[in-house]
C-alpha positions as CSV (number, residue, x, y, z in Angstrom):
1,X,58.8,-21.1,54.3
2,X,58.3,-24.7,52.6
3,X,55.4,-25.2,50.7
4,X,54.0,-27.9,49.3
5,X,51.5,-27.3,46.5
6,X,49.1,-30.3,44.9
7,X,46.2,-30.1,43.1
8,X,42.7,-31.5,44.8
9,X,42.6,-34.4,42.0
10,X,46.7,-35.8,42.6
11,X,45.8,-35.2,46.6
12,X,43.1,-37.4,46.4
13,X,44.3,-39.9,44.2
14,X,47.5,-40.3,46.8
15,X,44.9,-40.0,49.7
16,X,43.2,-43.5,48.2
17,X,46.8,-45.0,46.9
18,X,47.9,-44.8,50.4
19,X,45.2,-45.7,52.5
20,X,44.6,-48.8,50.5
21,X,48.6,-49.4,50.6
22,X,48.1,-49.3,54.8
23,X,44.5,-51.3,54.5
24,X,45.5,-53.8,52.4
25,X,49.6,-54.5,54.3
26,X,47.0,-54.2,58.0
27,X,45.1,-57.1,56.9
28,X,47.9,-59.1,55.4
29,X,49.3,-58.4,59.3
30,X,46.5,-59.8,61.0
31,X,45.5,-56.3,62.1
32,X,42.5,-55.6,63.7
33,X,42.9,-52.0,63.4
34,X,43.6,-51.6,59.9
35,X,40.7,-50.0,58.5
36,X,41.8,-46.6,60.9
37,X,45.0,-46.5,60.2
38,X,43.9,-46.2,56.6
39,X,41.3,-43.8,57.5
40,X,43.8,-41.4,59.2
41,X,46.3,-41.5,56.5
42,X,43.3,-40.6,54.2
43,X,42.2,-37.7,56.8
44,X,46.3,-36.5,57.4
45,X,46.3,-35.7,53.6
46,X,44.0,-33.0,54.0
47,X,44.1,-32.2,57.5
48,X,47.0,-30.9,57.8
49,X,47.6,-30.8,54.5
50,X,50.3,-33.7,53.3
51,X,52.3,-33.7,56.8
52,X,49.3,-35.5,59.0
53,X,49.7,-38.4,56.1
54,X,53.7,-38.5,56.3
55,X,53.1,-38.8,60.4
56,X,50.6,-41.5,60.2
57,X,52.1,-43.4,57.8
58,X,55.4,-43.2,59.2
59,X,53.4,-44.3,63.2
60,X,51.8,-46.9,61.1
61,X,54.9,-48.6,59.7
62,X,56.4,-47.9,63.6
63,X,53.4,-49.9,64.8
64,X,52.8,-52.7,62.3
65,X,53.3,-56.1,63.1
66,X,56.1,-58.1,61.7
67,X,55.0,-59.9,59.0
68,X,54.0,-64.2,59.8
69,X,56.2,-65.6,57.7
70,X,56.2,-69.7,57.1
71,X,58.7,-71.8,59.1
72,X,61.8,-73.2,57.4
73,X,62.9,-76.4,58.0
74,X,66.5,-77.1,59.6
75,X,68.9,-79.7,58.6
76,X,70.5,-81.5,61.2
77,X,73.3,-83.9,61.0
């Protein structure tokens, strides 16, 4: 059996690192939905215990939009 073993202040400090990682990259997406996503990363850290963060933030990147980057111009001849 795997184990994985953090103390309640580390937990919560990568609880907050993460979900203000996924809030902050949400809004810079134009996502409406950001604020949950980081919400349920927070909430996977503890329930269940390190895996529920892994699967949303692995669902979140999966469902992000692609960043809207700033047209480049072309050369023509």
């Amino acid at each position: 059996m795997v184990q994985i073993v953090l103390s309640w202040p580390l937990a919560v400090l990568l609880a907050l690192l993460g979900a203000a990682w996924i809030y902050s990259d949400g809004q810079k997406r134009n996502m409406e939905s950001a604020d949950m996503w980081a919400v349920g990363f927070f909430l996977g850290m503890f329930i269940p215990p390190i895996i529920g963060a892994v699967i949303v933030g692995v669902v979140f990147l999966w469902k992000r939009k692609p960043r809207q980057g700033s047209p480049q111009p072309v050369d023509q001849y």
